[in-house]
TORKOLMI-316945 format. One line per field, with one value per residue (C-alpha): x, y, z. Coordinates in steps of 0.25 Angstrom, whole numbers, always signed. Example, Ala and Ser with C-alpha at 12.3 -4.5 7.8 and 13.67 -1.06 7.14 Angstrom:
# residues 2
u <- c(+49 +55)
v <- c(-18 -4)
w <- c(+31 +29)
***
This chain:
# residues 688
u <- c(+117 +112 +109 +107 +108 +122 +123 +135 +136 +146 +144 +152 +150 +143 +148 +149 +133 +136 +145 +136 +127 +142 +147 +135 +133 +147 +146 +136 +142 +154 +148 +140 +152 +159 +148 +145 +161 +160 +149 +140 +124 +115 +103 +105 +115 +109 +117 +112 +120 +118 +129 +133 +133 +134 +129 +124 +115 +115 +101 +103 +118 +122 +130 +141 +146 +140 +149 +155 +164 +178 +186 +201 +209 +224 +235 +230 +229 +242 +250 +243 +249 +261 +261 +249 +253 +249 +260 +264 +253 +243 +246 +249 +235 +228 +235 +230 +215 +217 +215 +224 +228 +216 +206 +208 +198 +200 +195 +192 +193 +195 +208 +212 +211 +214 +215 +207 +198 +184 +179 +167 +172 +162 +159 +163 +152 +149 +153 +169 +168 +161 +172 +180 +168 +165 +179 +180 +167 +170 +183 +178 +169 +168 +173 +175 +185 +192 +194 +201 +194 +203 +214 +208 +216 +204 +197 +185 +173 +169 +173 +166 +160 +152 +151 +138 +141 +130 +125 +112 +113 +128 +140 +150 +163 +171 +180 +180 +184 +190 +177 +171 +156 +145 +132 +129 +125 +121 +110 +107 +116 +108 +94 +99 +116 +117 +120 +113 +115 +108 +104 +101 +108 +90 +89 +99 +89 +78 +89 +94 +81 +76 +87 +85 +94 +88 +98 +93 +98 +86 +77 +84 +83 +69 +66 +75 +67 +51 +54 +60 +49 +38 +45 +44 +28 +27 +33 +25 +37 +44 +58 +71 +75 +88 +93 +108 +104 +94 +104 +115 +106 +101 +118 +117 +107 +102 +88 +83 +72 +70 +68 +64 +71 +70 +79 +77 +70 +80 +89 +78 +85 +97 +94 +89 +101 +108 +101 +98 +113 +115 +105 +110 +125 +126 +114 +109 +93 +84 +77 +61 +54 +40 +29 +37 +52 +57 +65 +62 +66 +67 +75 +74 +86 +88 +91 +98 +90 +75 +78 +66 +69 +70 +66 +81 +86 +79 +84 +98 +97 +91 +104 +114 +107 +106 +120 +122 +111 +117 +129 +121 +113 +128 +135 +122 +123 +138 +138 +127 +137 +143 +139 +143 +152 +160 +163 +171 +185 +184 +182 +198 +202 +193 +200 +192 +202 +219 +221 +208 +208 +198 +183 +185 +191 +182 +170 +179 +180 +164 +160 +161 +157 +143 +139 +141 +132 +122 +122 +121 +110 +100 +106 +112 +126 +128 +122 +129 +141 +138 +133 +147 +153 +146 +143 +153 +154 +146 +156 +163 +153 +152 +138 +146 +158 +150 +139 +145 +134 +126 +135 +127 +116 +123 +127 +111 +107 +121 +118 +102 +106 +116 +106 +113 +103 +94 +100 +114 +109 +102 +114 +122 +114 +113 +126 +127 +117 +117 +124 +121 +118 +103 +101 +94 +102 +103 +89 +95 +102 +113 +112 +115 +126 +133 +132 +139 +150 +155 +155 +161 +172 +176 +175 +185 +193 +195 +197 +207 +217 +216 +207 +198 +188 +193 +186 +188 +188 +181 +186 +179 +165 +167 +157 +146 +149 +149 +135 +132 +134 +128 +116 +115 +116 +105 +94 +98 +94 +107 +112 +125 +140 +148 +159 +158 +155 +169 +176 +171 +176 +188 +191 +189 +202 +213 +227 +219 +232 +222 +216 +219 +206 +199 +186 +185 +189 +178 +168 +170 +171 +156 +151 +155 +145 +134 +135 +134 +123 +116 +113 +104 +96 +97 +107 +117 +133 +130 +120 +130 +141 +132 +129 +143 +150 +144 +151 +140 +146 +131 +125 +111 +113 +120 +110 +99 +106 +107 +92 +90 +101 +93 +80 +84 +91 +78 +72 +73 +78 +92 +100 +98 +102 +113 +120 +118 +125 +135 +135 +137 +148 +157 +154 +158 +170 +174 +174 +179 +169 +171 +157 +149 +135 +133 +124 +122 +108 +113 +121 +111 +105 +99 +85 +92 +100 +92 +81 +92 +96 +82 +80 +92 +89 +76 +78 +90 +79 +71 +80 +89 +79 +80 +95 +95 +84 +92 +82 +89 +78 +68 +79 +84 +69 +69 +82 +78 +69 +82 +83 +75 +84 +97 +92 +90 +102 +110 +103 +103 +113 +129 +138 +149 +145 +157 +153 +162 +152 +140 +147 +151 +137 +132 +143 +139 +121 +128 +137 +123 +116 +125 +127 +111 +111 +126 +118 +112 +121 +130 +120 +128 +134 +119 +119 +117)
v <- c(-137 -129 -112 -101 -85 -79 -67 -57 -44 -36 -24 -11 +2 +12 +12 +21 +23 +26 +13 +3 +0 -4 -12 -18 -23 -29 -37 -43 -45 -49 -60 -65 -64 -73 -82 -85 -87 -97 -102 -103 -102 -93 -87 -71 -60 -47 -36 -28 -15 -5 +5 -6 -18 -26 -40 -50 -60 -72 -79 -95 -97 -111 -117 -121 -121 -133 -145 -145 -155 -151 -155 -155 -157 -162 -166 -171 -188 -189 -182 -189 -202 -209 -224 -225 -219 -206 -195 -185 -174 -184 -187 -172 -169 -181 -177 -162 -170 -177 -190 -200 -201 -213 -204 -194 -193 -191 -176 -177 -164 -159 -157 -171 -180 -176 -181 -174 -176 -171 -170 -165 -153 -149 -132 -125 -120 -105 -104 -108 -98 -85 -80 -78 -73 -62 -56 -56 -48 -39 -36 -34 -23 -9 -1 +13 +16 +6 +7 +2 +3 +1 -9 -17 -18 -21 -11 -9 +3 +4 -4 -20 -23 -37 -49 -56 -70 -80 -90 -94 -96 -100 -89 -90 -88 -77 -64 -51 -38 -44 -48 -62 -67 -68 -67 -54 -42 -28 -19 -5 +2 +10 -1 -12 -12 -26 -38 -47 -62 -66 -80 -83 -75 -73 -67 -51 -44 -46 -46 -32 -24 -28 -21 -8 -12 -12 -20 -18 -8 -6 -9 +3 +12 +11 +13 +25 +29 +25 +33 +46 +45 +45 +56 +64 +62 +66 +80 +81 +81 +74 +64 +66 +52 +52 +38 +41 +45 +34 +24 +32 +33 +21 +17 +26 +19 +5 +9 +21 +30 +43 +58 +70 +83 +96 +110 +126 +129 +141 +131 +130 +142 +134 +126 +112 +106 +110 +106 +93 +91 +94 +85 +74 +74 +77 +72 +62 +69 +67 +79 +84 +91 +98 +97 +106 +99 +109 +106 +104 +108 +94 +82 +66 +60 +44 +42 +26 +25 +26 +35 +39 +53 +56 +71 +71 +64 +73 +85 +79 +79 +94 +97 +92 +94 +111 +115 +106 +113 +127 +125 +121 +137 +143 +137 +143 +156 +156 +151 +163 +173 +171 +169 +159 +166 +171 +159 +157 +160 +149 +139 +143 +133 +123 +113 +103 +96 +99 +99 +105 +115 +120 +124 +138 +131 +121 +133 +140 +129 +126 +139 +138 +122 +124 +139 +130 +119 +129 +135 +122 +118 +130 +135 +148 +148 +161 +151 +140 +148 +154 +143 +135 +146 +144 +130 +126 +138 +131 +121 +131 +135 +131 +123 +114 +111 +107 +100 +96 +89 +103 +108 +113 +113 +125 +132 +133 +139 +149 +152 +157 +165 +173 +174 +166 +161 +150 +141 +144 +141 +127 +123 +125 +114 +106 +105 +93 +86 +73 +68 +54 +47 +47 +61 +73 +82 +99 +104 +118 +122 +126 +115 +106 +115 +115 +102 +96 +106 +103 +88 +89 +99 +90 +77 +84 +89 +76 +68 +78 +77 +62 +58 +50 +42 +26 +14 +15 +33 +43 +54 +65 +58 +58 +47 +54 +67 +60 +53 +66 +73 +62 +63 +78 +79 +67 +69 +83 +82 +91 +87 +91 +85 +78 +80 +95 +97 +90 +98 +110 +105 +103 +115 +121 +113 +116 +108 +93 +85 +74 +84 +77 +68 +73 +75 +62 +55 +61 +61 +46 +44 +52 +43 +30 +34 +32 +18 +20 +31 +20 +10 +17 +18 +1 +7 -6 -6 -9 +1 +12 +7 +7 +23 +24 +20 +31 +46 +52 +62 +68 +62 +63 +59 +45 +44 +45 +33 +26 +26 +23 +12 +5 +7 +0 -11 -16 -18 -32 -26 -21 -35 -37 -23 -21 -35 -29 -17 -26 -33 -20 -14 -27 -28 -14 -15 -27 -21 -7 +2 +15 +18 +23 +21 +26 +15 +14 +7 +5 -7 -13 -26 -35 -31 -33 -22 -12 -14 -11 +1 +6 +3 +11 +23 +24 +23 +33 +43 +39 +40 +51 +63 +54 +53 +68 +69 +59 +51 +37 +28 +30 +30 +15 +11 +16 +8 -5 -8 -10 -23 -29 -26 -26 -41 -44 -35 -45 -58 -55 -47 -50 -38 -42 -41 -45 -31 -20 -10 -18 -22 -8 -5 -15 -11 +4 -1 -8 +6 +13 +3 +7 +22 +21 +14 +23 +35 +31 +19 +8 -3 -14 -13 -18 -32 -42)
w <- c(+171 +182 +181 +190 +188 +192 +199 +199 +206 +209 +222 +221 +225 +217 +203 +192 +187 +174 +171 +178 +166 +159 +170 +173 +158 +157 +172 +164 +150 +156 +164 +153 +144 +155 +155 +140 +140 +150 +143 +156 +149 +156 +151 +155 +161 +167 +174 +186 +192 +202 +208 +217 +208 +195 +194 +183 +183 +175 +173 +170 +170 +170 +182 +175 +159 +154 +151 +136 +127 +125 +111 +112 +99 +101 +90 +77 +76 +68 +77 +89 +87 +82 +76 +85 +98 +103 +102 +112 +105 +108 +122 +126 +120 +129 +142 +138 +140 +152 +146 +138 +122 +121 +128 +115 +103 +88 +83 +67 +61 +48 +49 +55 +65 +78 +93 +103 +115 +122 +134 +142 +150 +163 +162 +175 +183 +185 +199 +193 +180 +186 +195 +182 +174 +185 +186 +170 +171 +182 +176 +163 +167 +161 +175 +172 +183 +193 +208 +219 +234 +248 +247 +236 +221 +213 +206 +199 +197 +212 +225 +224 +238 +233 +223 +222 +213 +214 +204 +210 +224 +225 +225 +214 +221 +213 +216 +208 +212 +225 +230 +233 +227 +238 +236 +244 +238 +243 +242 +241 +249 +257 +256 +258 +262 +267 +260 +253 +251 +237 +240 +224 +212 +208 +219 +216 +211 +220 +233 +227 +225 +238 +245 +236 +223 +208 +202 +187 +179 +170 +184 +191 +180 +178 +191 +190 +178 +184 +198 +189 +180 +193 +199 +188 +187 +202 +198 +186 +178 +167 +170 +159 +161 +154 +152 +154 +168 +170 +169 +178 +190 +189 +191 +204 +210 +216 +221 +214 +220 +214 +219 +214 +219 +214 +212 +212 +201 +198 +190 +180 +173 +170 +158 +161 +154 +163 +177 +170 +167 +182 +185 +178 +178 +193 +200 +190 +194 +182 +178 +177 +166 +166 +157 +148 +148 +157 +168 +182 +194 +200 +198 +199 +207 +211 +225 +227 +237 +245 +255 +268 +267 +250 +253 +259 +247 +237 +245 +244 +229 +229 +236 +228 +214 +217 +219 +204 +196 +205 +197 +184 +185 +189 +177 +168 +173 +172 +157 +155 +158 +146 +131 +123 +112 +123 +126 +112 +117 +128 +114 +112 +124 +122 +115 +105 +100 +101 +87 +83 +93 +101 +100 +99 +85 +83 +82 +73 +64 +63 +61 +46 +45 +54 +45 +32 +36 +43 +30 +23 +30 +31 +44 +48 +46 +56 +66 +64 +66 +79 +84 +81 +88 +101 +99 +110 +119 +130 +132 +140 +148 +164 +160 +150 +157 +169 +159 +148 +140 +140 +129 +118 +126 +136 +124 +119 +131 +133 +117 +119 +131 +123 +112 +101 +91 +95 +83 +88 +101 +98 +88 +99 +107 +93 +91 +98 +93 +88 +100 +97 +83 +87 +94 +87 +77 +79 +76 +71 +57 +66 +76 +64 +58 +71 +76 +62 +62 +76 +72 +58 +64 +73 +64 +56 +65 +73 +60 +55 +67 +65 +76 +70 +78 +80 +82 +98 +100 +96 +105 +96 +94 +80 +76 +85 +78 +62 +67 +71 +58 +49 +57 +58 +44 +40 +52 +49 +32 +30 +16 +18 +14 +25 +14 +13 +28 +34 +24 +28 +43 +40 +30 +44 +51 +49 +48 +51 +52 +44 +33 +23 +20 +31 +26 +19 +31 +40 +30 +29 +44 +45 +32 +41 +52 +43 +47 +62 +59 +48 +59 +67 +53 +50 +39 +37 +34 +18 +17 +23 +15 +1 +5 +11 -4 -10 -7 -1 +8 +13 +27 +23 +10 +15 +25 +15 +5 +17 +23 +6 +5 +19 +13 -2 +6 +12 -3 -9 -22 -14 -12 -26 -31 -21 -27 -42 -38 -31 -45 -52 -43 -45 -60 -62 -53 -60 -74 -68 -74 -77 -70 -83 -82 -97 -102 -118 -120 -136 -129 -120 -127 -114 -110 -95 -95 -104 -93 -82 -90 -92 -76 -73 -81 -76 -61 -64 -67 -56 -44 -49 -43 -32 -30 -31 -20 -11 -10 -10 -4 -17 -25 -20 -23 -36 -39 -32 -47 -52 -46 -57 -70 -62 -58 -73 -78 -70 -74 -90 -93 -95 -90 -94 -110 -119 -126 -120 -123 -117 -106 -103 -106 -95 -85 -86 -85 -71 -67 -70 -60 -50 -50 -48 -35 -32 -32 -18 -13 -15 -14 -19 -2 +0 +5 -8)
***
């Protein structure tokens, strides 16, 4: 069997920068996919894409599928003849095979005797299954929004103008997309326009650079990134790099060479954000800091191509990138005009939510919720409450509503100017954070107050009209706000009452269509993340549910059981004391306890369970100031000694006594076990 690389590309004209990561990974899944279904062997898939093309390559593909045995079962033996001749079953099945009644074998199964017939069956070769493979893939992909160009009916991201399908040196004839495979391909647009005819699929990537095309993804965007960050030495200066942007430039571009431009330095009195947002959003530049982290009056842009005159394309770029950071200065000094608190009254037609009203309401409603936990927490509750007044007042301001992801960040800058407190001002900001499970929580007392009230008013709020996230939407972010929580209130060491908090939110509602077991509900909802947030930690799904069988209702308190519960599963002693408790829990089910853990030592008579009982009440005072202190991790270590005269408990004493008294007696030495171990988790979920 034969093998060669396979080459796939598809030409179009420039799409979407921002799904080409997407598309160009599923061209390639989809033709693996299609290959491993046609069970073709090869030794390795990789994807390239530009704005003018996807393709795949295939490293060691076999020529063909290889050749394979094929079983076919027919009518059972007893109903394949009849007083020795074969019946109409039998000769059905044989002309189904192409060959004749004798020509058939007997298949002995289990199940009986039965007729049945092999034969060697030759694969098909690449060049017969790939037309089928590359239109599956091609239709299979991700495409954000279809088109239809000049008299054509098929659609697809952008207008198709080539398809490159070679294996090796040979052309595989296919169609997709209303276009026939060649080997010709195409340049950079401007470079090298003409067409080229790849004489061997090895030969695409060579063939593309040298007419000005980086095919690579991960090639390009280090080239992006090496050429931004020697620019920025030249100016003495510092690159922000953000990744995000990295990746969509390098979708904008086949041959990256980067300029450095520059602005009036007049617009350095409009906070950076908001240049850089500009920058970003509009002109995709990267920006420059100094020595101390402050902006620059200059800016990195990626030209697609190496032009004689770049002076001329930097002055282009100068051009454009004024009149946008104009209107970023105009939008500041308009905003200024106004405080912030005057800004209240345009909160009344700013809808949240229909049936929760609007944010005028929701700021009402968190008023008293933030002031409690600032005062909770050591905080001012006085701040807190100012700064849930204000907290969404930039939202309508001309800065926000043309950059949106500045709010908070506007509303710092609009609060100083107007002389609010500095912490109303930074909770402002804060209020968003964390944004992501691993970014950094508020830093101020406010900050933290602010930021949990907004999300447990709209937890609330959402569950209590019945909107409850699904497995497939989450309109409302409502996962991202519980993880939120939890970790505000555990990076954070605020030892407060998840409980106690969504009552006070929703004492705050008012006629929730779904009040009745809100707060349960939600609070179970929030407690359920813990196993998403325990992940990132190592924390395993039996470790969450022995924490999660307990009704602890505090964050930081279930985080810290959690970190001990890991911790004590890692000790050889836990397999064995996580079955005894197992032991214990089906002992005490099965006798239905009443749950008394009053031991009489009058009616214990085996040295067995005395020694357990004297283990017992001594750990009992040992991990009791520990208990109250929360300190779980030395608490498990302590009771990991038990292991010993539980072990012997179990091999030398007889639970079920005939004595009613001593077995009680035994039972209640087992409940006493237990309720050790319960005080910190249910480690009989442990695995065993």
């Amino acid at each position: 069997m034969a093998v060669d690389t396979l080459l796939l590309e598809l030409g179009a004209e420039e799409l979407p920068p921002t799904a080409l990561d997407a598309l160009s990974d599923a061209f390639a899944s989809g033709i693996q996919r299609g290959l491993q279904d046609a069970e073709i062997p090869f030794e390795s898939v990789e994807a390239f894409a530009t704005p003018r093309r996807l393709a795949v390559r295939v490293a060691g593909l076999a020529d063909k599928q290889p050749d394979r045995e094929v079983e076919k079962r027919g009518p059972a033996l007893a109903a394949a003849f009849k007083d020795g001749q074969p019946t109409k079953a039998a000769e059905g099945f044989a002309r189904s095979c192409g060959v004749s009644v004798d020509e058939l074998i007997h298949l002995e199964t289990d199940k009986g005797t039965w007729l049945g017939y092999r034969e060697q069956q030759t694969g098909e070769t690449v060049q017969a299954l790939l037309p089928d493979i590359l239109r599956k893939a091609i239709g299979a992909l991700p495409v954000p929004k279809n088109m239809r160009w000049g008299a054509s009916r098929v659609e697809f991201s952008r207008p198709v103008h080539w398809l490159v399908a070679l294996y090796g040196s040979d052309v595989i004839a296919a169609e997709a997309l209303g276009l026939e495979t060649s080997r010709t391909t195409y340049g950079h647009r401007f470079h090298a326009p003409g067409a080229i005819q790849l004489a061997h699929a090895d030969d695409y990537l060579s063939a593309l650079e040298n007419a000005y095309v980086l095919a690579e993804r991960a090639q390009r965007r280090e080239r992006i990134r090496e050429q931004v960050l020697a620019e920025a030495e030249v100016q003495d200066a510092t690159a922000v790099i953000d990744e995000d942007l990295l990746v969509e430039v390098s979708g904008l571009v086949e041959w990256p060479v980067a300029l450095t431009g520059s602005f009036d330095e007049r617009f350095l009195e409009v906070p950076a954000e908001c240049l850089i947002s500009s920058m970003k959003a509009n002109q995709k530049y990267f920006h420059l800091l100094d020595e101390n982290g402050n902006l620059m009056p200059l800016f990195i842009t990626i030209a697609n191509i190496e032009s004689l005159d770049p002076d001329q394309v930097i002055h282009g770029n100068e051009k454009v990138i004024r009149p946008r950071l104009a209107d970023a200065a105009f939008f500041y000094d308009t905003d200024r005009k106004q405080t912030l608190a005057s800004r209240l009254p345009a909160l009344e037609s700013v809808v949240f939510q229909q049936q929760l009203g609007t944010l005028a309401d929701k700021a009402r409603r968190s008023e008293a919720i933030a002031g409690y936990i600032a005062e909770q927490i050591g905080g001012d509750e006085a701040y807190a409450k100012r700064a849930t007044q204000l907290a969404k007042c930039d939202l309508v301001t001309e800065m926000v509503l043309e950059f949106p992801e500045l709010q908070g960040v506007m509303g710092r800058y609009y609060a100083e100017q107007d002389g609010e407190p500095t912490e109303v001002a930074k909770a402002i900001e804060e209020q968003y954070l964390p944004r992501f499970a691993t970014d950094a929580i508020p830093h101020t007392a406010t900050g933290k107050a602010l930021a949990l009230t907004d999300r447990l008013d709209t937890l609330v709020g959402i569950f209590g009209i019945g909107q409850r996230p699904t497995g497939a939407k989450d309109p409302f972010a409502l996962r991202r706000a519980s993880i939120g929580v939890l970790n505000i209130l555990i990076k954070g060491e605020l030892n407060l009452d998840l409980r106690e908090l969504l009552s006070r939110a929703a004492e705050q509602h008012q006629g929730l269509p779904k009040a009745e077991g809100l707060v349960d509900d939600v609070l179970t909802y929030m407690l359920d993340r813990f196993r998403a947030w325990g992940q990132e930690e190592g924390i395993t799904a039996e470790m969450y549910l022995a924490v999660r069988a307990r009704p602890v209702t505090k964050p930081l308190d279930f985080a810290r059981r959690l970190r001990a519960v890991k911790t004590f599963a890692q000790r050889e002693e836990a397999t064995a004391l996580a079955a005894a408790n197992k032991r214990v829990s089906n002992i005490l089910a099965k006798q239905s306890h009443d749950g008394s853990t009053q031991v009489d030592g009058e009616l214990l008579s085996e040295e067995a369970e005395k020694a357990l009982f004297h283990a017992l009440s001594t750990s009992r005072d040992s991990v009791a100031p520990l208990f109250a202190e929360g300190h779980y991790m030395e608490a498990l270590d302590a009771l990991a000694t038990l292991r010993e005269p539980v072990d012997n408990f179990f091999d030398q004493v007889m639970v079920m006594a005939d004595d009613e008294a001593v077995r009680r007696n035994r039972l209640a030495l087992l409940a006493n076990l237990q309720s050790l171990f319960l005080d910190v988790a249910d480690i009989s979920e442990l695995p065993q």
